[in-house]
N, C-alpha and C positions, 0 to 999 in steps of 0.2 A: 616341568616344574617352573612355578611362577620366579624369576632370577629377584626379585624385587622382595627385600625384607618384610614380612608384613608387619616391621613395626612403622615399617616407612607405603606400609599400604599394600601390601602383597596380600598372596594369597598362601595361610599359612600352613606347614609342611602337614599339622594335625589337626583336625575341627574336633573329635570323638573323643569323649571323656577319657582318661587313662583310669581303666579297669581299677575298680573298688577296690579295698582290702580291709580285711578280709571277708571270707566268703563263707557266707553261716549257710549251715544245709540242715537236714532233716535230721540226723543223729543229735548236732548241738539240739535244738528244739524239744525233741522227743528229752533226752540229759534232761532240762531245762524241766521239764513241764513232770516230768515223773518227782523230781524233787520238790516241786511245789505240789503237786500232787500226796505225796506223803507227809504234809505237812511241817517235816522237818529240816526248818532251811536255816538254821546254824549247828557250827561245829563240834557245840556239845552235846547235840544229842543225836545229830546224824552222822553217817559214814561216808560220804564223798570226799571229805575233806582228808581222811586218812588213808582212805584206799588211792586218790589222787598222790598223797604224798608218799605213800609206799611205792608206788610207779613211778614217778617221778626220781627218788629216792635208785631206783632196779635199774631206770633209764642211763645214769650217769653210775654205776655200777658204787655206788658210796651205802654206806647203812642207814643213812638219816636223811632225811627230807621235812621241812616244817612250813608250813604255808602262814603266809601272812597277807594282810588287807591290800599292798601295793609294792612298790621294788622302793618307793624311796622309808616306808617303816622296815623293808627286809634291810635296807642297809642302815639306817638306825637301829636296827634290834643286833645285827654284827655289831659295831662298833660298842654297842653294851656288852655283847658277850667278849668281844678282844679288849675288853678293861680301859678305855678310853672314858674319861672321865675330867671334873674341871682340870683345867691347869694342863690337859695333855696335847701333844700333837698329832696331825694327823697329816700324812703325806698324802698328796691327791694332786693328779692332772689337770690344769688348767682347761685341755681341749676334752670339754665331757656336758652331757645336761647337769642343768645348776643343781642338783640332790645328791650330785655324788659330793660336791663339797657341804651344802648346808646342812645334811646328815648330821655332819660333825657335830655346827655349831648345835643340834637338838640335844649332842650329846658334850653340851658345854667343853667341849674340844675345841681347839683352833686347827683352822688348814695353814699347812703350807705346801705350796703349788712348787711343784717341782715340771720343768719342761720335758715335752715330748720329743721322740728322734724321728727325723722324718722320713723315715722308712714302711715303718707299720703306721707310724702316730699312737703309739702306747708309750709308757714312760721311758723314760735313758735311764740307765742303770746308773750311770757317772751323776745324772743331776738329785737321783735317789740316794745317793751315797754324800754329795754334797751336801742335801736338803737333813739327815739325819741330825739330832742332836740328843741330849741326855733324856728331854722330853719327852721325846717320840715314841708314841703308842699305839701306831697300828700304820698300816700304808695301803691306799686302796689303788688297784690295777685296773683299768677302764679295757674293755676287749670292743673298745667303737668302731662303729657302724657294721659286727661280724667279721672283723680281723684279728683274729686272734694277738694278743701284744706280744712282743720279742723281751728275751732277755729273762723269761719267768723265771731259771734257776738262779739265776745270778741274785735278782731281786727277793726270791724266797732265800737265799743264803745270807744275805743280807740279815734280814728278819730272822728268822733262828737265829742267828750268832748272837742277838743284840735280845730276842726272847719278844719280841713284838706283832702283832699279828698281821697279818697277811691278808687281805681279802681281796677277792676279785667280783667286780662289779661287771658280774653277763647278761644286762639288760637288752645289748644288742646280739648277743650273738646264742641262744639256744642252739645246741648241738655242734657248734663250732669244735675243733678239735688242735688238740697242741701234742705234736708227736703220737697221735695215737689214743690223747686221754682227752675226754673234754673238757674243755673250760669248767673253771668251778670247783673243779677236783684240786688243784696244784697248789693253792693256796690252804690256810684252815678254814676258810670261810668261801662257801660261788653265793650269789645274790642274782636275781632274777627278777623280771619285772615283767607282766602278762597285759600290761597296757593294748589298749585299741591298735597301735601300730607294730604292736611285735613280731618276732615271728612265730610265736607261741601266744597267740594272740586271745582274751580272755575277756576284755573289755579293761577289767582291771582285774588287779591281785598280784602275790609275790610269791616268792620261795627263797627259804636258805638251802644249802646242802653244809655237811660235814660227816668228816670221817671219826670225830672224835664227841664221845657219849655222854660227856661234860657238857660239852660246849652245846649238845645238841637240847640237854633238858634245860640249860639255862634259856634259850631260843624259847623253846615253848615255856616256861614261866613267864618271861618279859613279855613276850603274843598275848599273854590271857592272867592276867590279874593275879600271878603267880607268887610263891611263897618268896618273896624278891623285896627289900627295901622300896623300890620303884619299881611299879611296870604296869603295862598297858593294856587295851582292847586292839589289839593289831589284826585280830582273827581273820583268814579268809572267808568267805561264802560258803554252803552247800553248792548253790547255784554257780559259783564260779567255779568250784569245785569239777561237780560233775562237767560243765562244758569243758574245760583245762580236760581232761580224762578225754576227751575225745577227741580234742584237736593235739595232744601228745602225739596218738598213735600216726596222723598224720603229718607231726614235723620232719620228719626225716625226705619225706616223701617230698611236701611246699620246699626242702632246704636244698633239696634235688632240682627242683626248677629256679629257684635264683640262681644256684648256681650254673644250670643251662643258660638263663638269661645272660648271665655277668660271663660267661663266654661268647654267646651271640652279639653281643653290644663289642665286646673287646674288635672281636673278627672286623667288626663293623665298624671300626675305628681305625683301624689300622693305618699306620700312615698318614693318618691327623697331624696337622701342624701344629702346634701350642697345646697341644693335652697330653699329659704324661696319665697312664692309667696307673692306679694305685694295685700294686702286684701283689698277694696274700705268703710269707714268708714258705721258704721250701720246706719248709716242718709242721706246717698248720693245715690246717681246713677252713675256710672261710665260708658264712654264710650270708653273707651282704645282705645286710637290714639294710645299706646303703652298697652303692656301686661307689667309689669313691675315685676321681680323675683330680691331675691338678692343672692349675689355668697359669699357663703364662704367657702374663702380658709383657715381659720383655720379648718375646716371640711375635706377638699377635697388636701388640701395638696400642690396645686400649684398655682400659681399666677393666676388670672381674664384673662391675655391677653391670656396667653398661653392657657387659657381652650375655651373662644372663637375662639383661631384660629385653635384650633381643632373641635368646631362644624360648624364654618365657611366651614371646608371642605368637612362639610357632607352633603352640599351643603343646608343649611340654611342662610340667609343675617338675620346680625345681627349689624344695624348698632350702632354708638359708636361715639356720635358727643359733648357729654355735658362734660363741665367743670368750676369750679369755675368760671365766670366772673372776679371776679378783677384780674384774673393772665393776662386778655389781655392787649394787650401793654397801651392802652388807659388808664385804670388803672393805672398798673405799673409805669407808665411814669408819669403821672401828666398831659399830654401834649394832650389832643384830638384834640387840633385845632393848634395845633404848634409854640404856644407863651404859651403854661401853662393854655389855659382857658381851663374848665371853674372854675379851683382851684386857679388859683391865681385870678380872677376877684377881683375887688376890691370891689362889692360889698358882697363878700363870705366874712363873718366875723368871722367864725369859728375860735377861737385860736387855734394854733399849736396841741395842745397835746387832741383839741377836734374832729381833723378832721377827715375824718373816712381813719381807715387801709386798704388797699389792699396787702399786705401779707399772707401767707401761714401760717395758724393756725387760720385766722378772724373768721371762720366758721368750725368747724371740721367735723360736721352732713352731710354739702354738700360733704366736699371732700375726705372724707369717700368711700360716693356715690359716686361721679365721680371716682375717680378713684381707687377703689378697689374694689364697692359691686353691685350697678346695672346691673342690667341686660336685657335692652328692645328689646321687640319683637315684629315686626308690623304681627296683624291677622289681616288686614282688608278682608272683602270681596270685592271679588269674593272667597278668601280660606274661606272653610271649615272645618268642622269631619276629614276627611280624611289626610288634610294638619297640621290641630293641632295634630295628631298623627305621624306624622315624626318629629316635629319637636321635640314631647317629644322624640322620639327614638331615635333621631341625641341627644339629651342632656344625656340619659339612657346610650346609647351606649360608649360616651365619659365617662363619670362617671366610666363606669364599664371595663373602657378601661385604666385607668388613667397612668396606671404602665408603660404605652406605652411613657407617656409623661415624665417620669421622669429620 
């Protein structure tokens, strides 16, 4: 192996694209083309969309399943259905994609970010209990990057006691499991997202789940222009429909090979200086939409960027997209709709000095993580053994290269 970085001119660890994701075969296609073939490619007048969500629905052993356009209307159309409305709040993690908070403001709610424990990186139970107030109307759980979060009872105890709803945002984690049950269930509300990098992967599209028969015909009024004061066009596809129907049957199976992966890379690690791997709680099942490791540079001696954009060169992708939420402008500003709602609404009663901060220091645990400690890595298949072993070598090789960067 060339000892010379090749960010400093080597020769680097990988030249070979890291394997596509996901991988469409002839089932999706055939789904695909028989529904355009029938002509009926929305969800009132064909059946993929129901038959999806009755699977879907059997998959996660719940009675209800309702499909929606994307994961960020599925978590706007929860937050309509957990009665969150002007003037209300909404508990939500800092360390999450920006939809799990602007949801809110669609639904003229205000967030308040309550920080992460750095264990799993899903909420503190303690900063959830401080973050609570008379306002509070609903609190969403983030299960990032397929680690299931800690503390669910605690946090759903929380919520009953106080009558507020609960929802768990399992965009990353399809089939993930907490003691036995999967993500989604534990809460009154699982939210799903079928985006291009999922692991239920769909192009796009959404899903709720619930266990309760209310909440599930309010779902479907709000999705489709329902007997509702307000509500929308959220509909999924036929066409998304039926391919979601076939790549179901094989999550368990892709959720099987990350998690080969995210043990092959561990093996492969072992004994690494400066990377602490991110361990899945002894209660859960992880499905690593991300491998998640943490970087420190009091170990290693240099800054997080600079050591990424040396294994960047060694032709590892390692993308880098998470940051505190309230630093977005929408935060920042006060201003998401550009008269000051939904903070100055006049129905937001909050006094001054109880509204919540969007500042730097709100959450230290997230921003910690963001920008100094995490570290994610996508192993989805098609990579394998082989590809989890470059990428320890592209991190070994940097590591043991360091002096190069200083």
């Amino acid at each position: 192996m060339d000892r010379r970085l090749a960010i400093k001119g080597g020769r680097p660890v990988r030249s070979d694209p890291f394997p596509e994701y996901p991988v469409v075969g002839d089932e999706e296609i055939e789904a695909a083309v028989r529904v355009i073939r029938s002509g009926k490619l929305c969800a009132q007048v064909g059946r993929e969309v129901a038959e999806f969500e009755q699977e879907y629905a059997a998959y996660h052993r719940v009675p209800y399943a309702v499909g929606v356009s994307n994961g960020t209307t599925a978590l706007h159309t929860a937050l309509a259905a957990g009665g969150v409305g002007p003037g209300d709040e909404v508990i939500v993690p800092p360390y999450t994609f920006l939809a799990t908070a602007t949801s809110v403001l669609m639904q003229n709610g205000v967030p308040v970010f309550a920080d992460i424990e750095p264990a799993t990186l899903g909420l503190d139970v303690r900063c959830v209990e401080k973050a609570l107030s008379p306002r509070t109307r609903a609190v969403i759980i983030v299960h990032m990057n397929g680690y299931p979060a800690a503390h669910l009872m605690e946090i759903r105890d929380l919520c009953r006691a106080r009558k507020i709803a609960l929802i768990e945002d399992c965009a990353h984690a399809h089939g993930a499991e907490w003691e036995g049950r999967k993500v989604g269930t534990i809460g009154d509300i699982g939210v799903f997202s079928f985006q291009q990098k999922k692991n239920l992967s769909v192009g796009e599209g959404g899903m709720l789940i619930t266990s309760d028969p209310k909440t599930a015909e309010f779902v479907r009024e709000f999705r489709s222009f329902g007997d509702l004061p307000l509500a929308y066009n959220y509909r999924l596809t036929e066409v998304h429909a039926a391919v979601g129907r076939v790549r179901l049957k094989r999550l368990d199976e892709e959720n099987r090979l990350r998690t080969e992966n995210a043990a092959a890379l561990t093996q492969a690690l072992a004994g690494v200086t400066g990377l602490e791997i991110q361990q899945p709680g002894s209660e859960t099942r992880a499905v690593y939409y991300n491998y998640v490791m943490r970087y420190r540079a009091d170990v290693l001696g240099i800054p997080r960027a600079k050591f990424l954009e040396a294994v960047r060169a060694e032709g590892i992708p390692l993308p880098l997209i998470y940051f505190p939420l309230y630093r977005h402008p929408s935060f920042r500003g006060r201003n998401a709709y550009g008269r000051g709602c939904p903070f100055s609404c006049p129905h937001y009663k909050a006094p001054q000095d109880e509204q919540p901060r969007y500042e730097d220091g709100v959450c230290p645990v997230a921003e910690e993580v963001c920008d100094h400690a995490n570290i994610e890595v996508k192993i989805h298949p098609p990579a394998g053994t082989a590809d989890m072993n470059e990428i320890a070598d592209a991190f070994k090789k940097v590591i043991a290269g360091l002096e190069q960067l200083r």
